[in-house]
C-alpha positions as CSV (number, residue, x, y, z in Angstrom):
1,X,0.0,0.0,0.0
2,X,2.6,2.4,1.1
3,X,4.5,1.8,-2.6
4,X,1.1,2.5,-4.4
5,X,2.1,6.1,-4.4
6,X,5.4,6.5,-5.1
7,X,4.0,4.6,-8.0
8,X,1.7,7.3,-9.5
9,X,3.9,9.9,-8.3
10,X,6.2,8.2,-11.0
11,X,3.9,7.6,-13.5
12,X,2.6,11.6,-13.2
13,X,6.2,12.6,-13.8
14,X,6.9,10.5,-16.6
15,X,3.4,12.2,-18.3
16,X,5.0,15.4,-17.9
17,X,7.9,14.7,-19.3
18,X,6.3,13.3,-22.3
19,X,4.1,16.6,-22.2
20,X,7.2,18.5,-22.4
21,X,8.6,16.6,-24.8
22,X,5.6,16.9,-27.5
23,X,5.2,20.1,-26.7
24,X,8.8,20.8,-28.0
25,X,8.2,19.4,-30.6
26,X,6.0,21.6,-32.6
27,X,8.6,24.5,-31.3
28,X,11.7,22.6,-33.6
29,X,9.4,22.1,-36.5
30,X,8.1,25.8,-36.7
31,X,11.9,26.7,-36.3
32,X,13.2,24.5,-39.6
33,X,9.7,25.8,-41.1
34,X,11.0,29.9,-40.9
35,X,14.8,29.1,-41.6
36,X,13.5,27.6,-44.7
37,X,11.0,30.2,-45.6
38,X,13.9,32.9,-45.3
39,X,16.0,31.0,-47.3
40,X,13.3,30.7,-50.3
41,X,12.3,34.7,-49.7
42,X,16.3,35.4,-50.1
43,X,16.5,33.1,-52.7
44,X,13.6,34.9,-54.6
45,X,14.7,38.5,-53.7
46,X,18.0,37.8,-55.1
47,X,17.2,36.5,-58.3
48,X,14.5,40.2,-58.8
49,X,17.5,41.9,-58.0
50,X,16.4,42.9,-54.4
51,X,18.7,41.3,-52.5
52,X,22.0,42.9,-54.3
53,X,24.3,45.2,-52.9
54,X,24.0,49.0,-53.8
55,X,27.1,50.5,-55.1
56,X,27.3,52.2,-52.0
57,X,27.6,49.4,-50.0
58,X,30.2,47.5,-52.9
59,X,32.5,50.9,-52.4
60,X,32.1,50.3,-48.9
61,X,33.6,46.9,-48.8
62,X,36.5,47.7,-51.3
63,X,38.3,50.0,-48.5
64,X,38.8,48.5,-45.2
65,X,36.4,45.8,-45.2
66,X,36.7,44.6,-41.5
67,X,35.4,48.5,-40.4
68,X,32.4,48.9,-39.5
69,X,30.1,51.7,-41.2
70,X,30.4,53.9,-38.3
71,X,34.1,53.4,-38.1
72,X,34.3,54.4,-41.7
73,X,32.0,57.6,-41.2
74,X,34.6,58.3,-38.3
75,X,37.1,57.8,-40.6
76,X,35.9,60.0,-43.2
77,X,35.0,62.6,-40.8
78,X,38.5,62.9,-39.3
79,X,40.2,62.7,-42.5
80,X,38.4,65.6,-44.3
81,X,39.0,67.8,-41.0
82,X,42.3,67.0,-41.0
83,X,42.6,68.4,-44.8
84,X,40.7,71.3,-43.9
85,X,42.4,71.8,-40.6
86,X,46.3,71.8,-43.1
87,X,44.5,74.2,-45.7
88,X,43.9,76.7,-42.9
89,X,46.8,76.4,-41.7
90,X,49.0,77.0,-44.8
91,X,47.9,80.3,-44.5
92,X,50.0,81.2,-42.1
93,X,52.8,80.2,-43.8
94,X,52.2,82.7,-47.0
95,X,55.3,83.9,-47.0
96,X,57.9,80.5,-46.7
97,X,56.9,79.1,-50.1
98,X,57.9,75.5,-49.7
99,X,56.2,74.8,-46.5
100,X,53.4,76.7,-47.4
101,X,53.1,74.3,-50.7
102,X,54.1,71.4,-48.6
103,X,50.9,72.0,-45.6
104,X,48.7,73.1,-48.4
105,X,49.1,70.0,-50.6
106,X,48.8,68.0,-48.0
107,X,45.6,69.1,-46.7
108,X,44.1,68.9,-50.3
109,X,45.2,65.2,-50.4
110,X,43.8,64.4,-47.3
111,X,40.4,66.0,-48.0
112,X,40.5,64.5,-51.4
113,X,41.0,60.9,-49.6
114,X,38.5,61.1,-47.2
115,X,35.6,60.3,-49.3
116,X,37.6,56.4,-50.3
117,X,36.2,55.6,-46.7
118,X,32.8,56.0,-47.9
119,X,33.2,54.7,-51.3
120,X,36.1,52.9,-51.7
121,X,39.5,53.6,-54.1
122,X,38.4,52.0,-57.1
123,X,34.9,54.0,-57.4
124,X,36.6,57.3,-56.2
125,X,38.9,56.8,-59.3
126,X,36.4,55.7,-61.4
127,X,34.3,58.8,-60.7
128,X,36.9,60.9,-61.1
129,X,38.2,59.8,-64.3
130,X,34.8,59.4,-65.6
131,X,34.3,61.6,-69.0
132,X,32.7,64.3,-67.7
133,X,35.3,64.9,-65.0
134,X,38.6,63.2,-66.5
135,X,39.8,66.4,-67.5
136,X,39.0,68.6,-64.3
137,X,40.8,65.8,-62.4
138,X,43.8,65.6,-64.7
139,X,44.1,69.3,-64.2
140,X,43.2,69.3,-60.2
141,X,46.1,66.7,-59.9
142,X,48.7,68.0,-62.2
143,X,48.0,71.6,-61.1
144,X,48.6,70.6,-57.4
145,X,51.9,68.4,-58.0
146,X,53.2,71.5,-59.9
147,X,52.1,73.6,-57.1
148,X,54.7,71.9,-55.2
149,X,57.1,71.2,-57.5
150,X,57.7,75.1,-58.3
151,X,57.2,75.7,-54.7
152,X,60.6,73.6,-54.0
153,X,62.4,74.4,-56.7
154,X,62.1,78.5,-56.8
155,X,60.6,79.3,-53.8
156,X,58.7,81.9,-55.1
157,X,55.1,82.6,-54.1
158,X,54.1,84.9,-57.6
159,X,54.7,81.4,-59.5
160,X,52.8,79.3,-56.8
161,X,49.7,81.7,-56.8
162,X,48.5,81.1,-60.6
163,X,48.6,77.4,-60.0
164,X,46.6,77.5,-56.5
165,X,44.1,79.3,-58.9
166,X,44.3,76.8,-61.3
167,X,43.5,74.2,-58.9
168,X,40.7,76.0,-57.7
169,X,39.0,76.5,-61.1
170,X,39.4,72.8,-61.6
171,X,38.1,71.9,-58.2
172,X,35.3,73.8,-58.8
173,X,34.7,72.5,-62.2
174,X,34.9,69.1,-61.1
175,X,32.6,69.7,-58.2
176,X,30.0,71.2,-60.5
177,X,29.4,67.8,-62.5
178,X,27.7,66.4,-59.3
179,X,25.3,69.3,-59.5
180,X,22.5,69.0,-62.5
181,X,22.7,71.7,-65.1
182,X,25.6,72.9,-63.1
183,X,28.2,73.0,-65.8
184,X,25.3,74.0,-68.6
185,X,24.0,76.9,-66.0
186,X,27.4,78.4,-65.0
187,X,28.5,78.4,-69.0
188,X,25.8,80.4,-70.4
189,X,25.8,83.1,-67.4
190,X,29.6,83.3,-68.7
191,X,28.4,83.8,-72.4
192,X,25.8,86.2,-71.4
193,X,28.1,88.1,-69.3
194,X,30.6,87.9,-71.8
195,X,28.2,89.4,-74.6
196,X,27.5,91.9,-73.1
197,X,30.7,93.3,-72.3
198,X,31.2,92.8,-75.7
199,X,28.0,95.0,-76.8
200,X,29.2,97.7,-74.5
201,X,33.0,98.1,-76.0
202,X,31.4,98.3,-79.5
203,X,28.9,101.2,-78.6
């Protein structure tokens, strides 16, 4: 009599562990059932094209690939602020030609490599020697390795001032093909303004 108890107390735990156990069950199957729904949805996105990467994100894996996108923002941040930072500073160094190419050229380099953290070296030079802007950039770089070049050899500021200009121009130039109509808008205010000038010296 006294073992007729331990008995059922058995048997009750044995039925709750079998409860358990089917009640898992369903749990697994639902599991395998989603893993393998997400795997057809990728499937399917990636054939319409959805589940691609942008060429944002492509640009982003050419140039460091083990940072992380707010490292690379960081990166980019510091790194154009830096440029800017050298630029300002040249200033102050006007009147010693070769460090004031030197500091100047160097913040232009770094400003001009900041954006590679945000879209990679191959695009940034695909971009830039891209037809519309292949000759600003030819221009932009040759311009600022002459800039130092003279700078060093003659030290003379009256020969490194046209250049700085020149890479301005260029600079701007370039930075107008990223604007629509930009180029098309700023060349006939030119014409116009140029016409007229013209009109007045013949009256």
């Amino acid at each position: 009599r006294n073992l007729s108890p331990t008995r059922q107390g058995m048997g009750s735990g044995s039925s709750l562990e079998r409860e358990q156990e089917s009640l898992e069950e369903p749990e697994v199957e639902t599991g395998e059932n989603k893993a393998f729904i997400s795997s057809v949805g990728k499937s399917i996105a990636s054939k319409l094209g959805y589940g691609e990467k942008s060429e944002f994100e492509q640009g982003l894996d050419e140039c460091c690939p083990s940072l992380t996108f707010q490292q690379r923002i960081w990166g980019f941040a510091v790194t154009l602020l830096l440029g800017m930072a050298f630029s300002y500073i040249s200033g102050f160094y006007i009147v010693r030609p070769k460090k004031f190419a030197f500091i100047y050229t160097l913040g232009n380099l770094l400003s001009l490599s900041s954006t590679m953290f945000l879209t990679g070296p191959i695009s940034q030079f695909k971009r830039m020697f891209h037809t519309d802007r292949a000759i600003a950039s030819i221009i932009y770089l040759c311009s600022m390795l002459l800039t130092l070049v003279v700078a060093l050899r003659t030290g003379k500021m009256i020969l490194v001032f046209p250049l700085i200009f020149i890479q301005w121009l260029a600079l701007f130039w370039y930075s107008l093909s990223y604007i629509p109509f930009g180029r098309k808008i700023l060349s006939s205010i030119v014409s116009f303004c140029c016409h007229g000038i013209c009109d007045q010296c013949q009256m």
